[in-house]
C-alpha positions, 0 to 999 in steps of 0.5 A, spaced: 664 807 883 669 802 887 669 798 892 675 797 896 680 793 896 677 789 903 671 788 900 672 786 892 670 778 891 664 779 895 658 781 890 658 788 893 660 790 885 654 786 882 649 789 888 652 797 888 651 796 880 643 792 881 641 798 886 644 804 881 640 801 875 635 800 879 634 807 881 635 809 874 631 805 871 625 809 876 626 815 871 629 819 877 632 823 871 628 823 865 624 818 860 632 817 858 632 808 857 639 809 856 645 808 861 652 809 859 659 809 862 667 808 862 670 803 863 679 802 863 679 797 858 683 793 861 679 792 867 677 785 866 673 784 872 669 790 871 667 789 864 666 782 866 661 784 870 658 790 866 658 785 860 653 780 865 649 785 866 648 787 859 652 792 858 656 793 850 661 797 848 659 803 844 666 803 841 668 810 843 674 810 846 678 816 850 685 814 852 685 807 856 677 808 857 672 805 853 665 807 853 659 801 854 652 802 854 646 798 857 638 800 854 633 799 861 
């Protein structure tokens, strides 16, 4: 997921990422509690905002990516 250039700095990252788990966390897909992602690990404001919302790298790693997950 990405938000535009046009309109980072706003607070859409932290609403899109509220809704997604939110719908996750309504079982659409299974009794799963377990959401995981990649993320470039030099992304520093994405994993700012991964880490706010709980989210703890798992310490895999592909490449310049690093694994993080979140238990609902």
């Amino acid at each position: 997921m990405m938000i535009d250039i046009a309109y980072q700095h706003q607070g859409f990252g932290e609403l899109a990422l509220r809704k997604c788990l939110d719908y996750i966390a309504s079982k659409p897909f299974g009794q799963s509690n377990k959401v995981a992602l990649t993320c470039n690990k030099d992304n520093s404001i994405a994993l700012h905002l991964y880490y706010k919302f709980g989210f703890r790298e798992t310490g895999n790693e592909d490449e310049n990516e690093i694994e993080l997950a979140l238990l609902l």
